[in-house]
C-alpha positions in Angstrom: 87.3 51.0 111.4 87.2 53.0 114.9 84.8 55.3 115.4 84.8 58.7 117.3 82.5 61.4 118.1 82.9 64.8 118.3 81.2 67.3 120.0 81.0 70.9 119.6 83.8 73.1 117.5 80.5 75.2 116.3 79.1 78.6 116.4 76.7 81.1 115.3 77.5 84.8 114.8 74.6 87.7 115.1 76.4 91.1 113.6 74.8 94.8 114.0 75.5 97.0 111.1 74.8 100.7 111.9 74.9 103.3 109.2 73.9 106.5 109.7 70.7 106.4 110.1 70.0 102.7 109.4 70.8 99.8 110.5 71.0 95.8 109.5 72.0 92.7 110.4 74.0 89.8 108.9 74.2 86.5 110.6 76.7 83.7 109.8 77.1 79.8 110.8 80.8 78.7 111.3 82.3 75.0 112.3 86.1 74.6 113.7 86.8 70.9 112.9 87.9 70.4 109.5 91.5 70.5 110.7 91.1 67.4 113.1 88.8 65.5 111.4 90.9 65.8 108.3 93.7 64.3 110.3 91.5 61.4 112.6 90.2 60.5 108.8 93.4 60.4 107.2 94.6 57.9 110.0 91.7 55.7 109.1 88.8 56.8 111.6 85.1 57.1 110.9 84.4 60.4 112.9 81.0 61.9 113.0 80.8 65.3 114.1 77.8 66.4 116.3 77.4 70.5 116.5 77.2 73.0 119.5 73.3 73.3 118.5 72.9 70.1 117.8 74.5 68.3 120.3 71.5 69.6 123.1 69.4 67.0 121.8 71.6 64.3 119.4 74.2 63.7 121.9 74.4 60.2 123.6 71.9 59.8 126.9 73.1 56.1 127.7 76.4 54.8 127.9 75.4 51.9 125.7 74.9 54.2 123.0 78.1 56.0 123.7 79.8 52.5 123.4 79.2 52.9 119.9 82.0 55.3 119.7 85.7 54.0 120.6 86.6 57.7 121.5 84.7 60.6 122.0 85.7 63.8 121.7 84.8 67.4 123.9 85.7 70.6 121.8 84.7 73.8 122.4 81.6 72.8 124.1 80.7 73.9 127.1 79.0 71.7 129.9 75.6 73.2 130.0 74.6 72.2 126.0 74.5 68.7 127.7 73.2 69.6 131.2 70.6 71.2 130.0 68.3 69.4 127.1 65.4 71.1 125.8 62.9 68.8 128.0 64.9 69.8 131.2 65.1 73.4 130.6 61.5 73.9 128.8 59.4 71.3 130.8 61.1 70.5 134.1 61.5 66.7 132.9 63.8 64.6 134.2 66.4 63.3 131.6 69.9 61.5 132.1 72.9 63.4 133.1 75.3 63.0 130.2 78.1 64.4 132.5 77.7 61.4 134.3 77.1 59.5 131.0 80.6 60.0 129.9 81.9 59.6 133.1 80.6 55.9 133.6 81.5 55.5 129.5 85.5 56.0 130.6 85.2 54.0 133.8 83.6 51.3 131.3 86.3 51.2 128.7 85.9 53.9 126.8 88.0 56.8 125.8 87.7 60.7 126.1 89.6 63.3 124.8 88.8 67.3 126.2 90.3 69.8 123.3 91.0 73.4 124.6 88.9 76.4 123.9 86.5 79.2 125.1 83.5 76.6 126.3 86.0 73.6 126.9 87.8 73.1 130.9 86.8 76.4 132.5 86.4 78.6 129.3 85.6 82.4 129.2 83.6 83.7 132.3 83.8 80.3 133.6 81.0 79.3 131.4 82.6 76.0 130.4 81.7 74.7 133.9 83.3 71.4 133.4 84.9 71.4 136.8 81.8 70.4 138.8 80.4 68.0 136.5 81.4 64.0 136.4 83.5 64.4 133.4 86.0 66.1 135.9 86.5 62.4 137.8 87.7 61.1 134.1 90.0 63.9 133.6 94.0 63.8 134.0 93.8 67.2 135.1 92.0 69.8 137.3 89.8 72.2 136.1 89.4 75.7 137.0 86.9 77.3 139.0 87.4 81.2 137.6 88.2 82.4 133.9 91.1 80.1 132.4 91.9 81.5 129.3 96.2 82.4 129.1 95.7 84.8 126.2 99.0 85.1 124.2 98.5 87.5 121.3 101.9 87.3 121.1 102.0 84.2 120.9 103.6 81.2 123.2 105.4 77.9 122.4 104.8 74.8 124.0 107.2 72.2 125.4 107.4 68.5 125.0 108.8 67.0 128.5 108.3 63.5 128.8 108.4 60.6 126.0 105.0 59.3 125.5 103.9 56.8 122.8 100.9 59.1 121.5 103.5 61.7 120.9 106.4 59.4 119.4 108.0 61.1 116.2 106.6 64.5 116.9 109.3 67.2 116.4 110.5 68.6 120.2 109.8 72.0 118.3 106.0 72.8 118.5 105.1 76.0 116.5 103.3 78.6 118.6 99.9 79.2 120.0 97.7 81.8 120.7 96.5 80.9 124.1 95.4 77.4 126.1 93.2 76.7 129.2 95.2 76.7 132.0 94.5 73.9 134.5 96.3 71.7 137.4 97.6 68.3 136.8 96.4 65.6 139.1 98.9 63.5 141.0 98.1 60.2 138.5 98.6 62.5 135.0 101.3 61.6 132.9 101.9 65.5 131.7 103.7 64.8 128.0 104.1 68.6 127.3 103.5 71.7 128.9 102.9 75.5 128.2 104.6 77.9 130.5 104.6 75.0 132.7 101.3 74.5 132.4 99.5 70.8 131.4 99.4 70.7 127.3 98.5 67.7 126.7 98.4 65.1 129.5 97.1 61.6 129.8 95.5 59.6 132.2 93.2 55.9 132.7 89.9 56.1 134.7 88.4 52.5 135.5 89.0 50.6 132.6 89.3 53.2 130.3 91.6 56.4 129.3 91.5 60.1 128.9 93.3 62.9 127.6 94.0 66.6 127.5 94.9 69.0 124.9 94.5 72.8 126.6 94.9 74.8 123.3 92.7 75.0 120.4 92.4 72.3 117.8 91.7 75.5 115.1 91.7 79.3 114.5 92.3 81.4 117.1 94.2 79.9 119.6 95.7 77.0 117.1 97.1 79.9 114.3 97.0 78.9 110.8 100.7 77.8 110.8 99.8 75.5 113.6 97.2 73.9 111.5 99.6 73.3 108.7 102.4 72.0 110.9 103.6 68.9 109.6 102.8 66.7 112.6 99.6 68.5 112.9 97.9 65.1 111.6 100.2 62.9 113.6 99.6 64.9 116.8 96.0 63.8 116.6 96.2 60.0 115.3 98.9 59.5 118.1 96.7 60.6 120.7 93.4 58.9 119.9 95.4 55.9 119.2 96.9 56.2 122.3 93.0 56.2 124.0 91.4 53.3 121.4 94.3 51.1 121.7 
């Protein structure tokens, strides 16, 4: 059975309450990936999921221990939670960069996937900050230096252009999507779909391993609940990590 990890598609909210005179607050924890690993499980993959809060300290600091994985999997997560581990930022000690980690993991054989999303690419206010880290070498496309987010509260329907194996049986009619990351294919990328002719999802091999893109969300908001529930929402995702593990 392949394994995959994935990385982020986790949040905490904080909520102010004022009434009058008083005030509270309520505070809630809140994960995005039931969708996707409801569909890598069905299509027979082991996936363990590692947290926004937990990934700062659990994720992989060596390649060999990445090589565990046959896939890994960026979602929602921006580059700092690995940039910055607790001993860095609290201490000033030296630890591995797992930017570079990953990077050297592809080059090595292994396979990355980077899902869309507010701290995935560029992200809101730029925070993702993917574009000047080493995963960007492993990437089929180019990240963004500014604020990437195409919001489409109207919504906005992407386009399959080119036949690719990872996508083979998926219906030419995708259902629409709230908003993506917008980035710039590189000159190797083999774009499979696009979004206002934008990169979708795109593919790409590094070294001796592969990568791949998919700019919109993998979950609520940007992937809509009728997105979720498409019938080749499953397939979608088995295709592509097969595609990378194979």
């Amino acid at each position: 059975m392949k394994k995959v990890l994935l990385a982020g598609e986790s949040w905490m909210s904080y909520t102010t309450h004022v009434k009058g005179f008083d005030s509270f607050y309520t505070s809630v924890y809140e994960t995005g990936e039931k969708w996707l690993v409801a569909a890598l499980k069905e299509g027979g993959y082991e996936v363990d999921f590692l947290p926004n809060h937990l990934a700062t300290e659990q994720f992989p600091f060596t390649v060999e221990e990445l090589k565990e994985y046959d896939c890994v999997i960026l979602s929602d997560i921006g580059a700092n939670t690995l940039l910055l581990p607790v001993p860095t930022f609290t201490k000033s000690e030296k630890m591995p960069n797992r930017a570079k980690v990953i990077r050297d993991y592809v080059m090595d054989g292994g396979a990355l996937l980077m899902i869309g999303g507010y701290l995935t690419f560029s992200g809101v206010d730029a925070k993702g900050k993917w574009h000047d880290t080493a995963v960007q070498e492993v990437l089929p496309v180019e990240v963004l230096t500014v604020d990437d987010r195409m919001e489409h509260c109207e919504g906005v329907r992407p386009v399959t252009i080119k036949e690719h194996e990872a996508l083979k049986g998926i219906k030419t009619e995708w259902p629409e999507v709230l908003g993506y990351n917008k980035t710039i294919a590189k000159p190797e990328a083999f774009v499979a779909a696009t979004v206002e002719d934008n990169p979708f999802i795109a593919f790409g091999t590094y070294g001796k391993g592969k990568s791949a893109v998919f700019t919109t969300d993998c979950a609520p908001h940007w992937a809509p609940p009728e997105f979720c529930e498409w019938e080749n929402y499953n397939q979608i995702w088995q295709g592509i990590v097969g595609w990378l593990t194979d």
